[in-house]
N, CA, C and O atoms as a GROMACS GRO file, in nm:
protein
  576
    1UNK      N    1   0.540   4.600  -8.646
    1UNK     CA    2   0.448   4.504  -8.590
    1UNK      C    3   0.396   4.555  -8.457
    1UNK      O    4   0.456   4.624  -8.375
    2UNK      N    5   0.263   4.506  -8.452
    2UNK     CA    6   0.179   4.631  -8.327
    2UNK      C    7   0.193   4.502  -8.190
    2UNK      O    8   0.160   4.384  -8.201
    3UNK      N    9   0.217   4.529  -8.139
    3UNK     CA   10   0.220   4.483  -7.975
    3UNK      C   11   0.083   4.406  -7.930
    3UNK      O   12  -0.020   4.456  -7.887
    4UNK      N   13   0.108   4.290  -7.951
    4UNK     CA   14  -0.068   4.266  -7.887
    4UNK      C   15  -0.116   4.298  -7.686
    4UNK      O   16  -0.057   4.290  -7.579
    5UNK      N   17  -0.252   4.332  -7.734
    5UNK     CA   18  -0.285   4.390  -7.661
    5UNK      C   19  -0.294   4.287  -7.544
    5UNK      O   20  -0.305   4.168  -7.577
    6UNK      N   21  -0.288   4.327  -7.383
    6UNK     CA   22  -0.270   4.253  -7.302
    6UNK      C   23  -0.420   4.286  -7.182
    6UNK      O   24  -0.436   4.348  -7.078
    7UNK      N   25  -0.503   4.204  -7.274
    7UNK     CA   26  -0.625   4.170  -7.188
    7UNK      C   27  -0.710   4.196  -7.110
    7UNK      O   28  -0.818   4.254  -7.108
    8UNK      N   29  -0.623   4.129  -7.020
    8UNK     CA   30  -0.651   4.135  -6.835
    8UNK      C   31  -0.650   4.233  -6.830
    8UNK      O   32  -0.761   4.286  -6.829
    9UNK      N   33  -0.484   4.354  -6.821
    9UNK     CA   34  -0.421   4.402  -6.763
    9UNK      C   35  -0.527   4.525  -6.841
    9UNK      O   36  -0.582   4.586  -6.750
   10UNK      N   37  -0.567   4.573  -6.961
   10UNK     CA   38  -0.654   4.658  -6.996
   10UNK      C   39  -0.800   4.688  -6.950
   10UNK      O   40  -0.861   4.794  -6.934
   11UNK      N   41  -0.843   4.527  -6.931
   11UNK     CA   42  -0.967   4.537  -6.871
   11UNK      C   43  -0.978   4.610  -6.759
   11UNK      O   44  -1.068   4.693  -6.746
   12UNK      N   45  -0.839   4.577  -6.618
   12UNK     CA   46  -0.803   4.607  -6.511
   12UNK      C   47  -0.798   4.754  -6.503
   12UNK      O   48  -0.848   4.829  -6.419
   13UNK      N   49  -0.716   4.783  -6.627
   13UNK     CA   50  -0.684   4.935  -6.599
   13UNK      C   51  -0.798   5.050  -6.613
   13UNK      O   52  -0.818   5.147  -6.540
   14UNK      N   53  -0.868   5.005  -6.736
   14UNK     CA   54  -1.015   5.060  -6.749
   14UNK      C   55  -1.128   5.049  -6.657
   14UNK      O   56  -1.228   5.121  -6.662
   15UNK      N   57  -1.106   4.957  -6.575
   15UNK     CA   58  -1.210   4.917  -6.439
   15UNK      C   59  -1.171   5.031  -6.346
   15UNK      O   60  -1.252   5.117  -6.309
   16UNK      N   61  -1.000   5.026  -6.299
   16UNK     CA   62  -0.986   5.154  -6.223
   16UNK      C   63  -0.961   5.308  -6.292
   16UNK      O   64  -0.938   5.406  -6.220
   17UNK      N   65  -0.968   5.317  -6.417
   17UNK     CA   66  -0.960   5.427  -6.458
   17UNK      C   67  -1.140   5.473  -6.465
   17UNK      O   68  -1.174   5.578  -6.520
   18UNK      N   69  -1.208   5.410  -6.421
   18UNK     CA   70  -1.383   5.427  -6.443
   18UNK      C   71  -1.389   5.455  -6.300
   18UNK      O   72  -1.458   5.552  -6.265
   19UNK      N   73  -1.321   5.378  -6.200
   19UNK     CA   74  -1.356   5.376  -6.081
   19UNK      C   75  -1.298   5.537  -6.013
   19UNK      O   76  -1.362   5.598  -5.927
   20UNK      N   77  -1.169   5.584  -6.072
   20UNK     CA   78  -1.136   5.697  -6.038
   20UNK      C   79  -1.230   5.847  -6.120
   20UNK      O   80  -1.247   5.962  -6.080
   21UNK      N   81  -1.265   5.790  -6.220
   21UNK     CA   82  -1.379   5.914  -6.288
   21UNK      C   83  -1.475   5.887  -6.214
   21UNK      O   84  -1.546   5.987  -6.222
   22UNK      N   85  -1.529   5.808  -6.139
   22UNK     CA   86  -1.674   5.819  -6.095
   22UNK      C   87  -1.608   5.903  -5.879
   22UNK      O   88  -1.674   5.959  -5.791
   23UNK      N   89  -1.525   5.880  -5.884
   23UNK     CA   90  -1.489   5.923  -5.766
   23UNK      C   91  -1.421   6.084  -5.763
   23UNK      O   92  -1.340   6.135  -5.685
   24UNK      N   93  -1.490   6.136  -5.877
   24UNK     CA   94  -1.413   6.281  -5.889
   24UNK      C   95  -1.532   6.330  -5.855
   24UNK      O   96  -1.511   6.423  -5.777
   25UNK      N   97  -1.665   6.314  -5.875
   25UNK     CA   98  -1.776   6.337  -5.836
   25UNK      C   99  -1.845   6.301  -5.722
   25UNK      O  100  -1.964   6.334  -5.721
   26UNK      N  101  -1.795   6.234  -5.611
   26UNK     CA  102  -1.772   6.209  -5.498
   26UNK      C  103  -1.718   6.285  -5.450
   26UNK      O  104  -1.770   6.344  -5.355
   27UNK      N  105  -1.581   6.319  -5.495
   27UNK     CA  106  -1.510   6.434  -5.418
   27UNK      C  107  -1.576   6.575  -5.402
   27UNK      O  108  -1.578   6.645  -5.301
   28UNK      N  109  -1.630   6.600  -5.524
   28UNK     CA  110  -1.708   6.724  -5.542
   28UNK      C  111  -1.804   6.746  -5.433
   28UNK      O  112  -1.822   6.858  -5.387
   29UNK      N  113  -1.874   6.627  -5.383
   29UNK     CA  114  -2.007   6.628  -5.288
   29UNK      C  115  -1.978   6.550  -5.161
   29UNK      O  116  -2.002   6.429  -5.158
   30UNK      N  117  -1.941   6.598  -5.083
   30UNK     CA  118  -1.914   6.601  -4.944
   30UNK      C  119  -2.028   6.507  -4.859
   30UNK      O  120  -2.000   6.439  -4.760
   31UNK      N  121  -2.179   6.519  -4.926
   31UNK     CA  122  -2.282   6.430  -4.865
   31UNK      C  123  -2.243   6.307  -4.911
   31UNK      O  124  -2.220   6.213  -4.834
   32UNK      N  125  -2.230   6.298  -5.086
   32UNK     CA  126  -2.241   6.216  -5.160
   32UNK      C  127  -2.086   6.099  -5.074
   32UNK      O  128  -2.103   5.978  -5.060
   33UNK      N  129  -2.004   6.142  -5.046
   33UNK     CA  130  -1.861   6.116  -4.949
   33UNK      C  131  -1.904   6.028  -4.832
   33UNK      O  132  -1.860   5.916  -4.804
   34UNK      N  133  -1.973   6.079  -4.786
   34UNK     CA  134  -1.976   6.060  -4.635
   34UNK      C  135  -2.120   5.946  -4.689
   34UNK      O  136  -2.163   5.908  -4.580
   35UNK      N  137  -2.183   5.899  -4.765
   35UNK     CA  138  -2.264   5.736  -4.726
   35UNK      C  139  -2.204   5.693  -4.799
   35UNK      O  140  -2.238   5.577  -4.780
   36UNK      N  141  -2.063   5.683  -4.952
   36UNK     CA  142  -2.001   5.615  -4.954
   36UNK      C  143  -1.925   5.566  -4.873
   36UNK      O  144  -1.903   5.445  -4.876
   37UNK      N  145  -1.858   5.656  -4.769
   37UNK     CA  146  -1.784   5.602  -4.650
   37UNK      C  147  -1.843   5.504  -4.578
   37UNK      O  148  -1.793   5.394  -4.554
   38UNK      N  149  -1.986   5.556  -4.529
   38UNK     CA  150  -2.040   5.451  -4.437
   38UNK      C  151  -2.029   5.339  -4.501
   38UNK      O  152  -1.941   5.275  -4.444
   39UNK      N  153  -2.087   5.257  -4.625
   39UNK     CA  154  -2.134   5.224  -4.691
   39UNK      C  155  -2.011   5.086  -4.651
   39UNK      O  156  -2.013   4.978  -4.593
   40UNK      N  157  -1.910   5.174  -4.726
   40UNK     CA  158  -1.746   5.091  -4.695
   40UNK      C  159  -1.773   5.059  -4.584
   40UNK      O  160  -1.828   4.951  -4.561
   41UNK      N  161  -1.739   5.156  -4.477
   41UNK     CA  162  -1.732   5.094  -4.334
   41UNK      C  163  -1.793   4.928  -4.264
   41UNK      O  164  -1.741   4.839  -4.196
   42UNK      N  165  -1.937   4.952  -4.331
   42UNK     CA  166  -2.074   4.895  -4.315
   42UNK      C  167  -1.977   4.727  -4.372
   42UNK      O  168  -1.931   4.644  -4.294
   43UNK      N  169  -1.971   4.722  -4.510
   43UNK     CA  170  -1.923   4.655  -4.580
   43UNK      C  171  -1.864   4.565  -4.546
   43UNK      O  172  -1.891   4.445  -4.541
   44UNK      N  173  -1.706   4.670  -4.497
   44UNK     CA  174  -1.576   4.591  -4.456
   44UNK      C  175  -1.588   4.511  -4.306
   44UNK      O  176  -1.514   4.418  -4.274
   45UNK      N  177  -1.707   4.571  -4.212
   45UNK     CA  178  -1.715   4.468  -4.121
   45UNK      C  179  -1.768   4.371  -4.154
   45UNK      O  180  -1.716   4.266  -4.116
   46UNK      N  181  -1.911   4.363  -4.251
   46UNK     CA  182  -1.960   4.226  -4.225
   46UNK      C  183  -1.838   4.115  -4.313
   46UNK      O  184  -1.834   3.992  -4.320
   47UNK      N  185  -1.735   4.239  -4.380
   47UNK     CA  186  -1.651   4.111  -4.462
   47UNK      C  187  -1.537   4.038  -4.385
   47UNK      O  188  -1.498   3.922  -4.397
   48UNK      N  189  -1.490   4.150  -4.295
   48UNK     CA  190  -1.365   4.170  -4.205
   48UNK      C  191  -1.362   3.977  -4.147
   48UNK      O  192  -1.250   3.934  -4.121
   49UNK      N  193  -1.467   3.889  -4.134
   49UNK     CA  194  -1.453   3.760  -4.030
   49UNK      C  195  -1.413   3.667  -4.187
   49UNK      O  196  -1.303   3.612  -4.175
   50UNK      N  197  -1.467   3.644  -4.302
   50UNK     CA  198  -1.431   3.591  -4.436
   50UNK      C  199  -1.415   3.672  -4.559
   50UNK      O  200  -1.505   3.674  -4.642
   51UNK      N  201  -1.264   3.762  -4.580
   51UNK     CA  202  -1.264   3.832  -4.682
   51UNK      C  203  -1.252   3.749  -4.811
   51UNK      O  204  -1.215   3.807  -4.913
   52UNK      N  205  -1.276   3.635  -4.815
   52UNK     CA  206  -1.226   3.556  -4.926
   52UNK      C  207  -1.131   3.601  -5.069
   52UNK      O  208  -1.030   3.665  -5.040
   53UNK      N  209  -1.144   3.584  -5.159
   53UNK     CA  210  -1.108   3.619  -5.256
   53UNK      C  211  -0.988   3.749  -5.199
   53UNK      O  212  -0.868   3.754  -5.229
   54UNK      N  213  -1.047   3.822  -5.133
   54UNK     CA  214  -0.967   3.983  -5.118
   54UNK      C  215  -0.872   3.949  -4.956
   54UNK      O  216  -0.802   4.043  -4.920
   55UNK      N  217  -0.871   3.895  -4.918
   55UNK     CA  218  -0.776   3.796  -4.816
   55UNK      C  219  -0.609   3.888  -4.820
   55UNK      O  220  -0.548   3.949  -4.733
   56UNK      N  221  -0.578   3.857  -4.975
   56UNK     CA  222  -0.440   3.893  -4.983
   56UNK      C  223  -0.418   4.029  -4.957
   56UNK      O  224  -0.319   4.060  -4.891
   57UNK      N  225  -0.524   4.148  -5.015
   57UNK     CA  226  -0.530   4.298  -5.040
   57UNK      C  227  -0.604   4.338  -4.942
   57UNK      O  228  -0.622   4.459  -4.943
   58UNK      N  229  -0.680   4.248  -4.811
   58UNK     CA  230  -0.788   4.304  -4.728
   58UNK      C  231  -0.661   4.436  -4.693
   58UNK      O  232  -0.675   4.548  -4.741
   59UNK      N  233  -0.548   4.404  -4.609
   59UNK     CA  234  -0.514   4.500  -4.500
   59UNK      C  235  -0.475   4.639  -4.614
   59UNK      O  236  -0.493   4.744  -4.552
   60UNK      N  237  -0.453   4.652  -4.684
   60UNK     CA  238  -0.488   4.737  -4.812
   60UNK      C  239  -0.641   4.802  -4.790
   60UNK      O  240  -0.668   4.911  -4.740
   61UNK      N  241  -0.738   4.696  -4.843
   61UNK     CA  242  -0.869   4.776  -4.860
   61UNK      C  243  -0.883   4.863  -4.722
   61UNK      O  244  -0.929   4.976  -4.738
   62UNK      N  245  -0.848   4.823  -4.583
   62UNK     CA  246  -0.910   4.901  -4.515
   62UNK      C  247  -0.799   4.966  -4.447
   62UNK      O  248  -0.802   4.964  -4.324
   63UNK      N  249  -0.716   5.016  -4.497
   63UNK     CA  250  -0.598   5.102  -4.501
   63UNK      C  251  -0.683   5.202  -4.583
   63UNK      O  252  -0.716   5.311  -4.535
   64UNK      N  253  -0.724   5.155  -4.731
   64UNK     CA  254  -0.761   5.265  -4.810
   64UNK      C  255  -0.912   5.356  -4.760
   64UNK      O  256  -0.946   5.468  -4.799
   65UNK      N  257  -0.987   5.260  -4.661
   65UNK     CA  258  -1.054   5.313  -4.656
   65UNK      C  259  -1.045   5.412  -4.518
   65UNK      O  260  -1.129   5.501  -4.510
   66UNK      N  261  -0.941   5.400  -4.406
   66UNK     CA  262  -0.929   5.455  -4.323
   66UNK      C  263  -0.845   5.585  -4.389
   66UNK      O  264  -0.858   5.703  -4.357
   67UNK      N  265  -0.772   5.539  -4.471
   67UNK     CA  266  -0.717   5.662  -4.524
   67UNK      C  267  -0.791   5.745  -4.600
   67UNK      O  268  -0.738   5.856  -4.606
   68UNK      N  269  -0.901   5.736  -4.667
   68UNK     CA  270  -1.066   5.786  -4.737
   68UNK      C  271  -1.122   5.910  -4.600
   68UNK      O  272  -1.130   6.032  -4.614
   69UNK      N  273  -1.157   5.826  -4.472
   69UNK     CA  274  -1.190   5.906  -4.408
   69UNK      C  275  -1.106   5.977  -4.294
   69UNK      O  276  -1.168   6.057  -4.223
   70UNK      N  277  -0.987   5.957  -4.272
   70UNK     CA  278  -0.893   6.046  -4.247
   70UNK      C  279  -0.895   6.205  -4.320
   70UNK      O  280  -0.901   6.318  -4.270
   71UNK      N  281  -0.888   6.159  -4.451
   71UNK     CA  282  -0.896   6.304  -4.545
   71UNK      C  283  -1.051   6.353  -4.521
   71UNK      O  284  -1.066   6.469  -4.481
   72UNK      N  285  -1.148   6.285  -4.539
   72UNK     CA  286  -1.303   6.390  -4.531
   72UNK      C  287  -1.291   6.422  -4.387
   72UNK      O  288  -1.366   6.513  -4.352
   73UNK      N  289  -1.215   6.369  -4.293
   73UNK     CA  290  -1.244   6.448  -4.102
   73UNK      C  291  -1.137   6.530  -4.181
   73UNK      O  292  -1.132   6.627  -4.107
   74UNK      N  293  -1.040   6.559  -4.291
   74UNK     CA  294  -0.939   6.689  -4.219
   74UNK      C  295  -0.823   6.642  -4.132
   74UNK      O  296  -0.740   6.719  -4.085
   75UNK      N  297  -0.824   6.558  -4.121
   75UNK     CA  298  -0.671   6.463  -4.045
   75UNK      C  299  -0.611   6.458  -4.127
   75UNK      O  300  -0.509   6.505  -4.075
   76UNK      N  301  -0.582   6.436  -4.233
   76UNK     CA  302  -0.476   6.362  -4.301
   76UNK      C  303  -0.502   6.430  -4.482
   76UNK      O  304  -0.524   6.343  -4.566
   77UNK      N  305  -0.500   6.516  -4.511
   77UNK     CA  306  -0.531   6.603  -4.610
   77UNK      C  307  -0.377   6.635  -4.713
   77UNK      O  308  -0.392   6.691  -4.821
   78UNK      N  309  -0.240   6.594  -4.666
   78UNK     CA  310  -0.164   6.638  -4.765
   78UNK      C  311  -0.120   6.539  -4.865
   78UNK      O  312  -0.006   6.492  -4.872
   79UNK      N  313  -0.215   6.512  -4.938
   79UNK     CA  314  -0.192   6.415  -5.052
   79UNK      C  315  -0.234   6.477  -5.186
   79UNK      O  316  -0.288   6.587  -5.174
   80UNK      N  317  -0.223   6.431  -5.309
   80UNK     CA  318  -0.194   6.486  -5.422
   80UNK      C  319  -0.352   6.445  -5.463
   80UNK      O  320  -0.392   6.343  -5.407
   81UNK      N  321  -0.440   6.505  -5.546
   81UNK     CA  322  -0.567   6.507  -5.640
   81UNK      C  323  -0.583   6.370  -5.648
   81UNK      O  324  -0.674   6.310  -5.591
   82UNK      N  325  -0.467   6.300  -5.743
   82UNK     CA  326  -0.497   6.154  -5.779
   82UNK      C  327  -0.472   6.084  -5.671
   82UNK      O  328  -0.586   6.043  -5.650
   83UNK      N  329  -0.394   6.030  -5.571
   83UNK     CA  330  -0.373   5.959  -5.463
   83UNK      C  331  -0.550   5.956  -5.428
   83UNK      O  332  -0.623   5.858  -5.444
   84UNK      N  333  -0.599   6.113  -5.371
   84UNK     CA  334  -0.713   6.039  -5.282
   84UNK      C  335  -0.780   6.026  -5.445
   84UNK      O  336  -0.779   5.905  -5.466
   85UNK      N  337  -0.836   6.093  -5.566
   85UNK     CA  338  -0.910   6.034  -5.617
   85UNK      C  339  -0.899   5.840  -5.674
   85UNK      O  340  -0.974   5.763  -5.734
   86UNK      N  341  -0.798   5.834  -5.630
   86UNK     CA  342  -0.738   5.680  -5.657
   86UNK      C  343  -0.818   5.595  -5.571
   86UNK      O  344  -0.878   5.492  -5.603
   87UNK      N  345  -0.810   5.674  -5.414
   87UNK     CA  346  -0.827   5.614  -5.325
   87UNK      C  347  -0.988   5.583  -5.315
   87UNK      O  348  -1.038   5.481  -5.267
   88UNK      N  349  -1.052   5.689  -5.371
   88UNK     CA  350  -1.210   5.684  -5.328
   88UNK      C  351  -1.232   5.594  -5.444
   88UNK      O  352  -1.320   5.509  -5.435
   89UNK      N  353  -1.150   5.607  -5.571
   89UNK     CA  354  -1.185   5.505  -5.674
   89UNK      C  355  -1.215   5.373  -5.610
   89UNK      O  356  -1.312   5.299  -5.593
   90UNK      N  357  -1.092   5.380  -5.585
   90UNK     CA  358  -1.080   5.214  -5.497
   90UNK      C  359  -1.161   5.168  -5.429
   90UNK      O  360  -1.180   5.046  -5.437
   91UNK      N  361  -1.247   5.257  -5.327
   91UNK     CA  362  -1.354   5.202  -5.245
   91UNK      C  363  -1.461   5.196  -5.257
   91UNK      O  364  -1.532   5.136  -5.176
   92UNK      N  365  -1.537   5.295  -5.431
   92UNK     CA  366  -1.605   5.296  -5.481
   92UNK      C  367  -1.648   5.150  -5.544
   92UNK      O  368  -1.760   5.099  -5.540
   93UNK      N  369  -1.555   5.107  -5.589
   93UNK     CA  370  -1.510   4.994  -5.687
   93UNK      C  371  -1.556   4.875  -5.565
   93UNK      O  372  -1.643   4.790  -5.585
   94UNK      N  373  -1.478   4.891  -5.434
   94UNK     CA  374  -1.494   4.806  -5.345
   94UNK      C  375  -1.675   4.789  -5.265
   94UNK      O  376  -1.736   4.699  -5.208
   95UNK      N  377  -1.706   4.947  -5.309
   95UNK     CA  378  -1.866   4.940  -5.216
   95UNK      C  379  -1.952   4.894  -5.378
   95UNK      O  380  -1.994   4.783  -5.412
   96UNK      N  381  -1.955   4.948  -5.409
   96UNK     CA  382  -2.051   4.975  -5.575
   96UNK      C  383  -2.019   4.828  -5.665
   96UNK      O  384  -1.914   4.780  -5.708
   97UNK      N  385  -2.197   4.770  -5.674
   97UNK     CA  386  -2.169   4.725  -5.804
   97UNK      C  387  -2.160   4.719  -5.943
   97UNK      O  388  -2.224   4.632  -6.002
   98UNK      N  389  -2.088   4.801  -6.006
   98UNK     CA  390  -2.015   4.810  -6.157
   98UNK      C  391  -1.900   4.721  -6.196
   98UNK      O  392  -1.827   4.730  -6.295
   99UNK      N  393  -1.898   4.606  -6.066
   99UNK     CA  394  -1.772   4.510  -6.101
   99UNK      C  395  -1.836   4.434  -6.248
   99UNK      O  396  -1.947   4.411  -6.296
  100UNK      N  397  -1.696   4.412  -6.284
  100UNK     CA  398  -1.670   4.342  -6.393
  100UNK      C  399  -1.748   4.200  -6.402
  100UNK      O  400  -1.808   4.163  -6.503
  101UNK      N  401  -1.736   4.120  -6.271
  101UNK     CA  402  -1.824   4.023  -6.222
  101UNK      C  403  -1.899   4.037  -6.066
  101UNK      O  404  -1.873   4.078  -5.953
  102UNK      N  405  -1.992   3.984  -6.133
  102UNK     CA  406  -2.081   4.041  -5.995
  102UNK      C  407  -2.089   3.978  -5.858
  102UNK      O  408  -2.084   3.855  -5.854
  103UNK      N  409  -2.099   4.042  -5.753
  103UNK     CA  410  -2.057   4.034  -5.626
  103UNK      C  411  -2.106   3.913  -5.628
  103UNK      O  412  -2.024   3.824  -5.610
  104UNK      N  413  -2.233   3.877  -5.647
  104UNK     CA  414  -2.332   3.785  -5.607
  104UNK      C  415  -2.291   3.677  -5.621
  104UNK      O  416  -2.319   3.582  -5.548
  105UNK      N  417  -2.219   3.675  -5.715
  105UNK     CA  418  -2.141   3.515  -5.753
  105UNK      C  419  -2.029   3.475  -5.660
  105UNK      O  420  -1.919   3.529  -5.642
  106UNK      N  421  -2.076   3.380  -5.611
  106UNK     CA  422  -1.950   3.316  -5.458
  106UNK      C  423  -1.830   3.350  -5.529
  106UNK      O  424  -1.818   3.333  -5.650
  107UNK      N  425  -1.736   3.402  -5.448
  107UNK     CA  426  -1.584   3.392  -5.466
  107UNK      C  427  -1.554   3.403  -5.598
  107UNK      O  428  -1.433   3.380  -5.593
  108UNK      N  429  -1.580   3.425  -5.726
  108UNK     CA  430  -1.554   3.478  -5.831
  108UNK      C  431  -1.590   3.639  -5.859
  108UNK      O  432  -1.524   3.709  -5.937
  109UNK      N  433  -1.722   3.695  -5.770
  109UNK     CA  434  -1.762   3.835  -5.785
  109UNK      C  435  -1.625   3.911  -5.730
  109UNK      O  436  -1.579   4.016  -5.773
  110UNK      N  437  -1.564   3.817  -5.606
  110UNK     CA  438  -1.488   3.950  -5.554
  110UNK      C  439  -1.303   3.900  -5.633
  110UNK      O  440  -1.216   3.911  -5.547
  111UNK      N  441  -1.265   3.868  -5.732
  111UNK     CA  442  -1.152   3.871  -5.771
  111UNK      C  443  -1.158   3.949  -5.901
  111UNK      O  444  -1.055   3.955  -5.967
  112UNK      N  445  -1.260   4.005  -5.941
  112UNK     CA  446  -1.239   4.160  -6.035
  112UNK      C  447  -1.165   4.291  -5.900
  112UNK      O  448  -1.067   4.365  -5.910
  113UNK      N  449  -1.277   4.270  -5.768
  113UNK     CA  450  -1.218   4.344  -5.666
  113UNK      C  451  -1.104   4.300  -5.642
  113UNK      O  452  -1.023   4.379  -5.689
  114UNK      N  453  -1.059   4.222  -5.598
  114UNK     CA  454  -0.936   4.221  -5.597
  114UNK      C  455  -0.785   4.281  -5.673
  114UNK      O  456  -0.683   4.329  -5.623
  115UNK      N  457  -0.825   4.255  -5.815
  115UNK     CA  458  -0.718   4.272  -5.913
  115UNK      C  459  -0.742   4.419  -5.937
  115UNK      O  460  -0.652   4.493  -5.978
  116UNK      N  461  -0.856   4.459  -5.913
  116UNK     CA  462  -0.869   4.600  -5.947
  116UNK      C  463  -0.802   4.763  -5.776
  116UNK      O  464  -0.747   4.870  -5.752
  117UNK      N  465  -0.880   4.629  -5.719
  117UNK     CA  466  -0.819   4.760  -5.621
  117UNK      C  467  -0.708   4.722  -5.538
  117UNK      O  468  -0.668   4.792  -5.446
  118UNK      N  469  -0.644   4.584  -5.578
  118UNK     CA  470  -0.516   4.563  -5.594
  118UNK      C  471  -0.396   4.662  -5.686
  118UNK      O  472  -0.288   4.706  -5.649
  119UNK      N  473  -0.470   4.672  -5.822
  119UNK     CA  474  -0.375   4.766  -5.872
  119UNK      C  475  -0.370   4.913  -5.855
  119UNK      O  476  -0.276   4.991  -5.869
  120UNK      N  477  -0.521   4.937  -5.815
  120UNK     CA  478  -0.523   5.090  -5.813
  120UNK      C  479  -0.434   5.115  -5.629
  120UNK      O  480  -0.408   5.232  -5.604
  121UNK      N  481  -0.394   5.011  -5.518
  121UNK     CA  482  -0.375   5.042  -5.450
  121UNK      C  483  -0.187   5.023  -5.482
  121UNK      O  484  -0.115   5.098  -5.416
  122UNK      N  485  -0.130   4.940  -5.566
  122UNK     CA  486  -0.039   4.953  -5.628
  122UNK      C  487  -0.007   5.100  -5.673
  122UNK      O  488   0.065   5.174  -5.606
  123UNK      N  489  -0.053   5.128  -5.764
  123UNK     CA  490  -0.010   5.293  -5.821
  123UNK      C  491   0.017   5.416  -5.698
  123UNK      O  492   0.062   5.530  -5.715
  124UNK      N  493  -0.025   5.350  -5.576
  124UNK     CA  494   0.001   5.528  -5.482
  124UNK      C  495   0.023   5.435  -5.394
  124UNK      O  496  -0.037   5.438  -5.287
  125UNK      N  497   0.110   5.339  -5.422
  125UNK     CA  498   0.198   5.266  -5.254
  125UNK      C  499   0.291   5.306  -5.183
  125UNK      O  500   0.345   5.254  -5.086
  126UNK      N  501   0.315   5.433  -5.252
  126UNK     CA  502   0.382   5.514  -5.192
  126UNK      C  503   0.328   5.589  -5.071
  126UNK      O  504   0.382   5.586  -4.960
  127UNK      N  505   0.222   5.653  -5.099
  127UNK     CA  506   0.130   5.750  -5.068
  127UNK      C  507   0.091   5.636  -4.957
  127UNK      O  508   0.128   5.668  -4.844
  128UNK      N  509   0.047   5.553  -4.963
  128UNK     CA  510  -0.075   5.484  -4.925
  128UNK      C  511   0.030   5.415  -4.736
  128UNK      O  512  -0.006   5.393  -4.620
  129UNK      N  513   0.190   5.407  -4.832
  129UNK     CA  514   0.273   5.372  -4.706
  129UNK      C  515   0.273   5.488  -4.590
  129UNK      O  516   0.265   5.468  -4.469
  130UNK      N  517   0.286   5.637  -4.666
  130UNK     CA  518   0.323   5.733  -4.581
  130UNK      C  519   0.189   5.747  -4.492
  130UNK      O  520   0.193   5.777  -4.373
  131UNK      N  521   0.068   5.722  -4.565
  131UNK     CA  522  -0.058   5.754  -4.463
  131UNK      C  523  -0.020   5.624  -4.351
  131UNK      O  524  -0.025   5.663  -4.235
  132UNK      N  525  -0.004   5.562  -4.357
  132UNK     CA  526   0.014   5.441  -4.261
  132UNK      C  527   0.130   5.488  -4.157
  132UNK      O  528   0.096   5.514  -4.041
  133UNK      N  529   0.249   5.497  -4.192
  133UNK     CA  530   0.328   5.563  -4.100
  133UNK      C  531   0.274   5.658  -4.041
  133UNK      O  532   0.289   5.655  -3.919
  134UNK      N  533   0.199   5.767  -4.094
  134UNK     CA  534   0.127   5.907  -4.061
  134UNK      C  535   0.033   5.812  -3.911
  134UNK      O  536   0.028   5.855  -3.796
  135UNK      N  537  -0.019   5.704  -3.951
  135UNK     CA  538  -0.119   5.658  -3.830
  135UNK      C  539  -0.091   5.632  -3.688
  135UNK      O  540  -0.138   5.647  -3.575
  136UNK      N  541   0.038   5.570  -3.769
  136UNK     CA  542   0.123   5.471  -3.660
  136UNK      C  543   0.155   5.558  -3.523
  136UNK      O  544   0.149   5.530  -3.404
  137UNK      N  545   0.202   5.717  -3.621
  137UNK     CA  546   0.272   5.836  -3.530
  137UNK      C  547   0.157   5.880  -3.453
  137UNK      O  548   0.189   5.906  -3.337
  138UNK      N  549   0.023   5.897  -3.481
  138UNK     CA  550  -0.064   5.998  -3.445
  138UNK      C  551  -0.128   5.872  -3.304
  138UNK      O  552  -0.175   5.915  -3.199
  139UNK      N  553  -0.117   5.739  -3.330
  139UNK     CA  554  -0.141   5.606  -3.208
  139UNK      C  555  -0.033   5.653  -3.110
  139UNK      O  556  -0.051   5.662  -2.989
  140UNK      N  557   0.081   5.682  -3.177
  140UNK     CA  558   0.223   5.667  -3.043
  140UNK      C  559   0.157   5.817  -2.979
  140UNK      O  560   0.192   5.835  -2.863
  141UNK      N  561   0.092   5.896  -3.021
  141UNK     CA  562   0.096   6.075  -2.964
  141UNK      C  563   0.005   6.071  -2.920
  141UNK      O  564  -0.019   6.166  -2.845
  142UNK      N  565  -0.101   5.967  -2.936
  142UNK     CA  566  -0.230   5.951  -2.870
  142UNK      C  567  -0.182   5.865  -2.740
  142UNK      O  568  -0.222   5.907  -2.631
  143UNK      N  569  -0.107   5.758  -2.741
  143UNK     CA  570  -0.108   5.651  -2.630
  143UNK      C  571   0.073   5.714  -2.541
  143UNK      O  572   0.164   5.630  -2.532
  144UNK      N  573   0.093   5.844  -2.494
  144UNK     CA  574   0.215   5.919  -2.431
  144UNK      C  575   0.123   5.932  -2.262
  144UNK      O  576   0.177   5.988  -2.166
   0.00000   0.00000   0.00000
């Protein structure tokens, strides 16, 4: 007897498994990098005063995205292929609309974002902890 299939959790995974193929081609182009970055940047402030929906995962999203441009300055570069392609997935997903539901729609556009770059920030929480410690150290060596 075959396992029924679980939904959500496929839709989810295929959202960030699209979001990490479209961010391998990002990586490739260094221009193409740097106005997705802005783009985020741009983004996460005007969201930073009501993240709604993304509330729970904000300090995540812009973890992921400080950790995005940490690696394109060359700061913070010893991470594995998938970690940052995870990571640019993630912010791709977070700048770009290819959501599942669309931004435009109050407070329902952004809980595909959520669940999605909720999980893709799940899979490298490892990674995603050590860049954070990595920050914490480089604030204490900056503020001596």
């Amino acid at each position: 007897m075959q396992k029924p299939d679980n939904q959500p959790n496929s839709v989810i995974t295929s959202a960030a498994e699209k979001a990490r193929s479209k961010a391998e081609d990002y990586l490739k182009d260094p221009e193409k990098s740097k106005q997705l970055l802005d783009e985020a940047i741009r983004k996460a402030k005007k969201q930073e005063k009501n993240p709604g929906p993304l509330a729970e995962i904000w300090l995540s999203v812009k973890a992921l995205i400080r950790m995005m441009k940490a690696y394109f300055h060359h700061d913070y570069v010893n991470i594995s292929w998938f970690t940052i392609a995870t990571v640019v997935g993630a912010v791709i997903y977070f700048v770009l609309p290819f959501d599942l539901i669309s931004d435009l729609i109050p407070f329902a556009g952004y809980i595909d974002d959520a669940a999605v770059i909720g999980f893709m920030s799940t899979q490298i929480k490892t990674d995603l902890n050590k860049f954070q410690i990595w920050e914490e150290e480089q604030t204490k060596i900056i503020n001596l």
